[in-house]
C-alpha positions as a LaTeX table, in Angstrom:
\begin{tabular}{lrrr}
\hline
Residue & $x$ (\AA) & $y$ (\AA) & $z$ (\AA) \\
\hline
Unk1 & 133.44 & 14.71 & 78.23 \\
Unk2 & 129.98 & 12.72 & 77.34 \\
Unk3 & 131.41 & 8.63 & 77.48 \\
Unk4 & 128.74 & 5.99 & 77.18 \\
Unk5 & 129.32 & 2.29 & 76.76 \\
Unk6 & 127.58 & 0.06 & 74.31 \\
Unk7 & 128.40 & $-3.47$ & 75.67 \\
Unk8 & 128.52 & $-6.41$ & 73.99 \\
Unk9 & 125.95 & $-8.53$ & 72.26 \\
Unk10 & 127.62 & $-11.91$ & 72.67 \\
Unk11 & 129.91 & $-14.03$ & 70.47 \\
Unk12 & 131.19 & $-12.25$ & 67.32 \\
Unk13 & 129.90 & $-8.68$ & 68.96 \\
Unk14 & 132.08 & $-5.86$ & 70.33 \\
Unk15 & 131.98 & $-3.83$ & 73.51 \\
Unk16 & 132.66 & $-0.15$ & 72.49 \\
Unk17 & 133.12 & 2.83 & 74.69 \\
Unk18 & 131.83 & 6.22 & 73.04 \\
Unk19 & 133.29 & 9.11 & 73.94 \\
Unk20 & 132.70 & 12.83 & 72.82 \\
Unk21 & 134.85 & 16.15 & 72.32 \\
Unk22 & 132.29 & 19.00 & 73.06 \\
Unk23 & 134.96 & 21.47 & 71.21 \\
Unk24 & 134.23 & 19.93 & 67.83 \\
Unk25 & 131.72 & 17.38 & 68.20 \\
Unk26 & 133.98 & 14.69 & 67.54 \\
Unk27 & 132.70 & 10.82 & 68.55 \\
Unk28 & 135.72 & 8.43 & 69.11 \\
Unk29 & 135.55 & 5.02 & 70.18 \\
Unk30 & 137.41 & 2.36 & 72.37 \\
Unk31 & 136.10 & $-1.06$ & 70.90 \\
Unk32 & 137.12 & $-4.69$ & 72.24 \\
Unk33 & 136.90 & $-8.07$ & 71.99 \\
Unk34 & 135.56 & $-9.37$ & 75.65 \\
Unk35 & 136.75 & $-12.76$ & 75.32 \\
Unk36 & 140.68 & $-11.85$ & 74.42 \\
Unk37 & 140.60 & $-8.52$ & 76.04 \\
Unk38 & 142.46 & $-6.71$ & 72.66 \\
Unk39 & 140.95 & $-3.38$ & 71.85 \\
Unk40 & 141.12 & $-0.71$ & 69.20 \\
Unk41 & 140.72 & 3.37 & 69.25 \\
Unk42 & 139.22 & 4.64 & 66.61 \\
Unk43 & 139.12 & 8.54 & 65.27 \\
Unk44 & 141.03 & 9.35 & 68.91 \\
Unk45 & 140.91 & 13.83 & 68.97 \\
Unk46 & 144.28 & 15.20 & 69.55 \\
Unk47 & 142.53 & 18.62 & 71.29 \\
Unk48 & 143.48 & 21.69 & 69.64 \\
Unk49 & 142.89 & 25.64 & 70.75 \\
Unk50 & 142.84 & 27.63 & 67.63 \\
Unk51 & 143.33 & 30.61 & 69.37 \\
Unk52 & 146.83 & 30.26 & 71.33 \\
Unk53 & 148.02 & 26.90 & 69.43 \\
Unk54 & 148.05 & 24.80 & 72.27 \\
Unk55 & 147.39 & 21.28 & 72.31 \\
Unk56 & 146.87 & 18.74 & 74.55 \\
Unk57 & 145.91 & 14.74 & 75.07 \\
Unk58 & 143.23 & 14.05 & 77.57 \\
Unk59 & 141.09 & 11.69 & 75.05 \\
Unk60 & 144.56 & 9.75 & 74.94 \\
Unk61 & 144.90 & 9.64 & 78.77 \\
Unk62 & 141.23 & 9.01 & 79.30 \\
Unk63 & 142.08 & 6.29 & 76.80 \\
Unk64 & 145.13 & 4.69 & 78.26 \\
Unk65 & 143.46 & 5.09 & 82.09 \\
Unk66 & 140.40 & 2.64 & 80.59 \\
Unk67 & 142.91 & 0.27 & 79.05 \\
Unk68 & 144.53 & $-0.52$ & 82.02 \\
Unk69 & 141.10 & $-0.10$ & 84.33 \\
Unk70 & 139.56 & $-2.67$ & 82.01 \\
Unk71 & 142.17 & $-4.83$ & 81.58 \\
Unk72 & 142.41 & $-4.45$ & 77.65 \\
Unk73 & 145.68 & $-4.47$ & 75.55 \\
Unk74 & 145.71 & $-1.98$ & 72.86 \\
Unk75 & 146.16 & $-3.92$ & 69.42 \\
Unk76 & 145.23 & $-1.15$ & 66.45 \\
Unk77 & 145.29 & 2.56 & 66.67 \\
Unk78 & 142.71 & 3.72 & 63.67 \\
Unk79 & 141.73 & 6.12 & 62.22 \\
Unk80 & 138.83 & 6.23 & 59.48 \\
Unk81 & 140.02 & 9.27 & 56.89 \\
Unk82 & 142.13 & 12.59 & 57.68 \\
Unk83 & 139.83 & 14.62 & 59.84 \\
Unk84 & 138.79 & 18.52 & 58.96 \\
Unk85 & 137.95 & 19.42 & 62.05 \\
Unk86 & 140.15 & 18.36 & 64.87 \\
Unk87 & 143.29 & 17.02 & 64.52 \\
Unk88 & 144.05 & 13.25 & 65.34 \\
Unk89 & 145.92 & 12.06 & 68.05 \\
Unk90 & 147.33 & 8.66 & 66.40 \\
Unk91 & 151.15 & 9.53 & 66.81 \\
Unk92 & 150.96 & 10.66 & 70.18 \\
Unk93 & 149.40 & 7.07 & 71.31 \\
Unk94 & 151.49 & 4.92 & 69.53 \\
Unk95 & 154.46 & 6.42 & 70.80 \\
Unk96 & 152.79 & 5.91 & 74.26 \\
Unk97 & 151.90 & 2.07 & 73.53 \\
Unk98 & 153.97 & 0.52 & 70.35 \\
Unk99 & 150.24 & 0.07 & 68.56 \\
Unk100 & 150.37 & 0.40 & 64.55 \\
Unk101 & 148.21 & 3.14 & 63.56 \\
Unk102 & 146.35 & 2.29 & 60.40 \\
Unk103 & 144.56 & 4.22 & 58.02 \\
Unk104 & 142.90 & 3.86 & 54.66 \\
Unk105 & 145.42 & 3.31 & 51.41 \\
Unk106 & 143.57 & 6.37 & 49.65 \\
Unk107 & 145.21 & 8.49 & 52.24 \\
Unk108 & 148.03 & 8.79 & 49.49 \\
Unk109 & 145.40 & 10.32 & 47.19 \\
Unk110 & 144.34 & 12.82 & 49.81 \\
Unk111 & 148.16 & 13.71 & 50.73 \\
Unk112 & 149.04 & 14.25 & 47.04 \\
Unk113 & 145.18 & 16.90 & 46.89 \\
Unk114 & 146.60 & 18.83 & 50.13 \\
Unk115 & 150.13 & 18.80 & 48.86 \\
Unk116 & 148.93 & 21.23 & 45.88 \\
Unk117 & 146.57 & 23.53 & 47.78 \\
Unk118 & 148.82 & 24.09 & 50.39 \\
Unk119 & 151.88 & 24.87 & 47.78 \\
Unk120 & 154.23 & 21.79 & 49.43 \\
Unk121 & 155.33 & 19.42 & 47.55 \\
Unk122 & 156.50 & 16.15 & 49.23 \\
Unk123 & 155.36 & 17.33 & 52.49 \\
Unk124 & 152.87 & 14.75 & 53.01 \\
Unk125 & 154.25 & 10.36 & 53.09 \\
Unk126 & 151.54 & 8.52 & 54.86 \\
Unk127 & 153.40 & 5.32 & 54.32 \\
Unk128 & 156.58 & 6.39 & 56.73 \\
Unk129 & 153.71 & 7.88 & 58.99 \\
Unk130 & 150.71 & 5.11 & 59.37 \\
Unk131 & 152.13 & 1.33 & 60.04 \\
Unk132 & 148.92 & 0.14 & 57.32 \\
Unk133 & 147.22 & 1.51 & 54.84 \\
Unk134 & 143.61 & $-0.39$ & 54.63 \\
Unk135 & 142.54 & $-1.77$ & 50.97 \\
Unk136 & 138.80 & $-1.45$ & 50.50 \\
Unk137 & 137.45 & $-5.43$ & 51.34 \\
Unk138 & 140.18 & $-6.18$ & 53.59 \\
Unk139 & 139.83 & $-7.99$ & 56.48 \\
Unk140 & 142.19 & $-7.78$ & 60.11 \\
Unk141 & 141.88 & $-9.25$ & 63.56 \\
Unk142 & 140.91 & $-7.70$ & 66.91 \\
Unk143 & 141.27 & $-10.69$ & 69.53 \\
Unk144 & 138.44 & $-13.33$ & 68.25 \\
Unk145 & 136.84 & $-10.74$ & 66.04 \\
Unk146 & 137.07 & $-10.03$ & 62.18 \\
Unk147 & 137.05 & $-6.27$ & 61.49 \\
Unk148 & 136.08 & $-6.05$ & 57.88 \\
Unk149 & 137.22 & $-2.46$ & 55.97 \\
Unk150 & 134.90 & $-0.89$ & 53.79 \\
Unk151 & 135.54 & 2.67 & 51.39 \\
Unk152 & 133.01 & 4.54 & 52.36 \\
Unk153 & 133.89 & 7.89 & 49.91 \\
Unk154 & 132.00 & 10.89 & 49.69 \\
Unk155 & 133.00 & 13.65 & 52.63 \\
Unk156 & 136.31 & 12.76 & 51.29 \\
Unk157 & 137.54 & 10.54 & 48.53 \\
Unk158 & 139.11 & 8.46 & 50.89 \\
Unk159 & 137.14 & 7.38 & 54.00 \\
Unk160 & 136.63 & 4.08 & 55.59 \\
Unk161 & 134.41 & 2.21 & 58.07 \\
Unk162 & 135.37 & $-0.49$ & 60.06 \\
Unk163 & 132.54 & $-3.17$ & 60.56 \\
Unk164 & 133.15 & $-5.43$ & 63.82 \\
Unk165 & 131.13 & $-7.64$ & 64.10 \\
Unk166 & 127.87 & $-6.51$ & 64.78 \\
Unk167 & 129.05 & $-2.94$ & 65.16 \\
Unk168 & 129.54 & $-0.49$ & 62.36 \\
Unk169 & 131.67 & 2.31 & 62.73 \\
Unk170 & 131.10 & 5.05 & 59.61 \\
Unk171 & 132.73 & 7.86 & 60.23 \\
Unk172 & 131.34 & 11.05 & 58.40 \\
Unk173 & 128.75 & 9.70 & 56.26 \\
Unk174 & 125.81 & 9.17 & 58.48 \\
Unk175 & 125.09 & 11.16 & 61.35 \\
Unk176 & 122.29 & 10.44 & 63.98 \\
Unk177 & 118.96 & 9.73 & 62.05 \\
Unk178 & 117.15 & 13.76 & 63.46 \\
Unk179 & 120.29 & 15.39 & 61.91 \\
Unk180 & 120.69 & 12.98 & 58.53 \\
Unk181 & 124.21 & 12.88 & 56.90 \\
Unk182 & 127.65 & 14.60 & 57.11 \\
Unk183 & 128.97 & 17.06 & 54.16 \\
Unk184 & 130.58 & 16.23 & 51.06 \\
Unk185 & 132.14 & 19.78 & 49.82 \\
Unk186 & 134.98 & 19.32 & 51.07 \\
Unk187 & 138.01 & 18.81 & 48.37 \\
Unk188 & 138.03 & 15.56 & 47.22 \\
Unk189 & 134.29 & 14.94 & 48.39 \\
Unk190 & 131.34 & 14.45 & 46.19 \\
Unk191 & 127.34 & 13.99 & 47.10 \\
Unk192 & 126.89 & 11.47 & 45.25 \\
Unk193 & 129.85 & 9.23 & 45.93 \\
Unk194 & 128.12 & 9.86 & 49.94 \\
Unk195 & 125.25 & 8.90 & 48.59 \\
Unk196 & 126.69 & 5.54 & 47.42 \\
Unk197 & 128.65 & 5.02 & 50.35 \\
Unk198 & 125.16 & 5.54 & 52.76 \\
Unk199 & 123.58 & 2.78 & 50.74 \\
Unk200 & 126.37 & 0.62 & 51.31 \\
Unk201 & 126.03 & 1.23 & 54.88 \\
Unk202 & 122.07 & 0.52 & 54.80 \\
Unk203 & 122.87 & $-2.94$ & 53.09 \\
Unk204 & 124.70 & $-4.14$ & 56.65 \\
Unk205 & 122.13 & $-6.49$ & 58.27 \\
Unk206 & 119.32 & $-4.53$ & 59.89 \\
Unk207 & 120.20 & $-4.77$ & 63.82 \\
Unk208 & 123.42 & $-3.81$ & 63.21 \\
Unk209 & 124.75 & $-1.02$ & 65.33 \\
Unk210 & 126.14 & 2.00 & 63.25 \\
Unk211 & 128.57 & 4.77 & 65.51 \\
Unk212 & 128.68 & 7.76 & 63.90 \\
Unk213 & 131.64 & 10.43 & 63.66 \\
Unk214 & 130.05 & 13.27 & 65.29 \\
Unk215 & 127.45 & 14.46 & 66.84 \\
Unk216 & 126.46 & 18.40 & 67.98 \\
Unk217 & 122.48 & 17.74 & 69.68 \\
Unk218 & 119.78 & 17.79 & 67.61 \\
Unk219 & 116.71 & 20.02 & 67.05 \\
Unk220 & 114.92 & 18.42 & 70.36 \\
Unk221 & 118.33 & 17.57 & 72.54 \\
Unk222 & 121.00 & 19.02 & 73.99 \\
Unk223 & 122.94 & 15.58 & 74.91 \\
Unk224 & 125.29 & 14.35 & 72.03 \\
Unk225 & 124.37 & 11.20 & 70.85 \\
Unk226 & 126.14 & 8.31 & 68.08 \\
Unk227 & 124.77 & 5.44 & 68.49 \\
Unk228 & 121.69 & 4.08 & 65.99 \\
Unk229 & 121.05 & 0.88 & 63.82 \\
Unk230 & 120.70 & 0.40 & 60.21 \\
Unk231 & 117.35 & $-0.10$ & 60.63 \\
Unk232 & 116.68 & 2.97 & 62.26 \\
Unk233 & 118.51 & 4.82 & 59.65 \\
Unk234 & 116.67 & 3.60 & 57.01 \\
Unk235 & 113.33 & 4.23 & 58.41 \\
Unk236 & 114.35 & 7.73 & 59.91 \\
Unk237 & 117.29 & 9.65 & 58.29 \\
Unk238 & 116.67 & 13.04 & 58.33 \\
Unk239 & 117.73 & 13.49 & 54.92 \\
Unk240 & 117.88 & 9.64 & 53.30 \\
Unk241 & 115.22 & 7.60 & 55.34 \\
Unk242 & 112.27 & 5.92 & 53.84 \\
Unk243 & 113.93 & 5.63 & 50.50 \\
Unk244 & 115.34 & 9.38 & 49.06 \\
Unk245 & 116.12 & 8.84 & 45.44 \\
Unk246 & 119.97 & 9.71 & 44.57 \\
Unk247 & 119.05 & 12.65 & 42.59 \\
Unk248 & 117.33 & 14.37 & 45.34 \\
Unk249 & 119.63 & 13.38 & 48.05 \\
Unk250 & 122.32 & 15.04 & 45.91 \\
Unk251 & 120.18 & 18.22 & 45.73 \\
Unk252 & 119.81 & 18.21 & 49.08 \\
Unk253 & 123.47 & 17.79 & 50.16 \\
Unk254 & 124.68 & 20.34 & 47.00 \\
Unk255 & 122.46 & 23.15 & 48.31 \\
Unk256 & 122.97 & 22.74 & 51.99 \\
Unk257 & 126.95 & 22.20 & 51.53 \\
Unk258 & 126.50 & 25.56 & 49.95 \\
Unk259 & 125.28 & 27.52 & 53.19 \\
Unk260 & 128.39 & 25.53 & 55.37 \\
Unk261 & 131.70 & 27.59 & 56.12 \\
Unk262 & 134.86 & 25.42 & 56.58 \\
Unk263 & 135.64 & 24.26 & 59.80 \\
Unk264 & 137.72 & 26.33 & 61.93 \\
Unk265 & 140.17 & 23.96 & 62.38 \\
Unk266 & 140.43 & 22.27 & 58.93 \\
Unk267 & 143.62 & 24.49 & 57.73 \\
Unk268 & 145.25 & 22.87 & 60.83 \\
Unk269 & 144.04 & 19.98 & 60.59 \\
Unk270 & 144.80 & 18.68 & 57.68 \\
Unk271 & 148.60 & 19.45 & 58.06 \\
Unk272 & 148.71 & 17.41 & 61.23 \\
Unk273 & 146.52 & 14.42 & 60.24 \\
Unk274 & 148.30 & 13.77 & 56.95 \\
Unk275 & 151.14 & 13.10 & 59.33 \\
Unk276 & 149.63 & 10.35 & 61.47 \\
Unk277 & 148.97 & 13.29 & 64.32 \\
Unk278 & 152.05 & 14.83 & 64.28 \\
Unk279 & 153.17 & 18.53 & 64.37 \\
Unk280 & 154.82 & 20.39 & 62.18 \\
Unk281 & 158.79 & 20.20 & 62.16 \\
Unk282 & 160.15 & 22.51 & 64.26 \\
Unk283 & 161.94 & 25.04 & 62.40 \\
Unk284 & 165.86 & 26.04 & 63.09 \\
Unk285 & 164.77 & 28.45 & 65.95 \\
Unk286 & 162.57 & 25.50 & 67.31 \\
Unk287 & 158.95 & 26.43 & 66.26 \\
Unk288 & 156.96 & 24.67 & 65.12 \\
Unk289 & 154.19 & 26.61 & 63.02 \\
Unk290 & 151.11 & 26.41 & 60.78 \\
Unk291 & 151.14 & 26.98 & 56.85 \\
Unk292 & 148.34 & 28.66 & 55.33 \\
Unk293 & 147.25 & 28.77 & 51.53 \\
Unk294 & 145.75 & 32.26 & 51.88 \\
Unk295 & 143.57 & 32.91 & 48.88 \\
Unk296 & 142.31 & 28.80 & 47.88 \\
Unk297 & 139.07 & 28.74 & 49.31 \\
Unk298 & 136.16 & 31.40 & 48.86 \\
Unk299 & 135.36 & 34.65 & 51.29 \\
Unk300 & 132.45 & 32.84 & 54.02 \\
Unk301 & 129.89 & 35.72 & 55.05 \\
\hline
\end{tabular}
């Protein structure tokens, strides 16, 4: 596991512990308020192994081990949309801590999208499974700081940032400025609601620190990174820096989506994340097992 801390700026700015899931390039995040010691997780990877079905919690442990080392009192579990590619890990801390685990509200809109392709109605009720469901422009507290929630649509139609202070944390919309920006073919998703939502982003004040949702290396690095600034974005961006019209970026998103197979995991993961982080129900011989909507999506070669 890659952890690196980004530490505080002074009054009204976060500390925030990185750390990174090789398996699917996942960043998550452990962000506090030095002064009152509260702290929030953000996008915490419940790991997953595909091939056998096994899971496991060592970001959670890692997590709870630099709670206590630190001093910190966990006050928000949250997550910023439901993840494709790994599965979240939300229920499994809360039941660990008593934290609320909080999501966005358009999670309801995502449930009732999944519901149909995987042929389930009613499977999916994010309000009995997340303790608050975020309005875009809302506003909570973490210690002395205001975290301030923002929609952020695009690689679904229900993502959200969180902006703490001085800290922005965006989820799958940017990614570090030598790679350029996350997909948006996903169901739901649309290149030119990203598009928006990356503008949006580049409108925070320029030193402010954006943490990105994943990270695999980059053309000339093999260390994961996820830490950049707006300015740096808007200068750099692979694929939106120095001022890419709309049109083109949606071009450019469109035909590379195009070339992208689905995550391994997003079949999985969607069943799981749509539930806060918990498994399936057992069934009446105590299983507990996938369902899969053979047929919905197109043949990848």
């Amino acid at each position: 596991m890659t952890v690196r801390e980004s530490l505080s700026r002074g009054a009204g700015s976060p500390s925030v512990l990185g750390f990174h899931d090789k398996a699917t390039g996942s960043c998550q995040y452990l962000v506090w308020d030095e002064e009152s010691r509260d702290a929030a997780v953000i996008d915490l990877v419940q790991e997953f192994d595909p091939r056998g079905g096994a899971v496991r919690h060592r970001h959670g442990e890692f997590v709870l081990d630099e709670i206590a080392r630190r001093g910190l009192r966990l006050a928000w579990i949250l997550d910023t949309h439901p993840h494709a590619d790994h599965l979240m890990d939300g229920a499994w801390l809360k039941a660990r801590t008593g934290a609320p685990h909080a999501i966005g509200e358009k999670v309801v809109e995502i449930a009732r999208l999944w519901e149909d392709i995987y042929g389930t109605p009613g499977a999916f009720d994010p309000a009995r499974d997340f303790d608050r469901l975020w309005r875009d422009g809302e506003t909570f507290a973490l210690g002395g700081l205001t975290v301030r929630v923002m929609l952020h649509s695009g690689h679904t139609l229900g993502s959200v940032s969180y902006v703490v202070g001085d800290a922005a944390f965006v989820h799958d919309t940017f990614m570090q400025p030598d790679i350029g920006t996350s997909r948006a073919d996903f169901p739901g998703g649309d290149s030119g609601a990203l598009y928006d939502s990356l503008m949006s982003i580049l409108s925070l004040p320029d030193e402010t620190r954006i943490f990105v949702g994943h990270d695999y290396g980059g053309p000339d690095r093999e260390a994961p990174e996820w830490e950049s600034t707006v300015a740096e974005q808007r200068a750099a961006n692979k694929h939106v820096g120095g001022g890419v019209s709309r049109e083109d970026f949606i071009a450019l998103r469109d035909a590379r989506d195009a070339t992208l197979p689905l995550p391994h995991r997003i079949l999985q993961s969607l069943q799981v994340n749509l539930r806060g982080g918990r498994l399936p129900e057992p069934d009446a011989s105590g299983v507990r097992a996938f369902r899969y909507p053979v047929g919905r999506f197109p043949f990848f070669e």
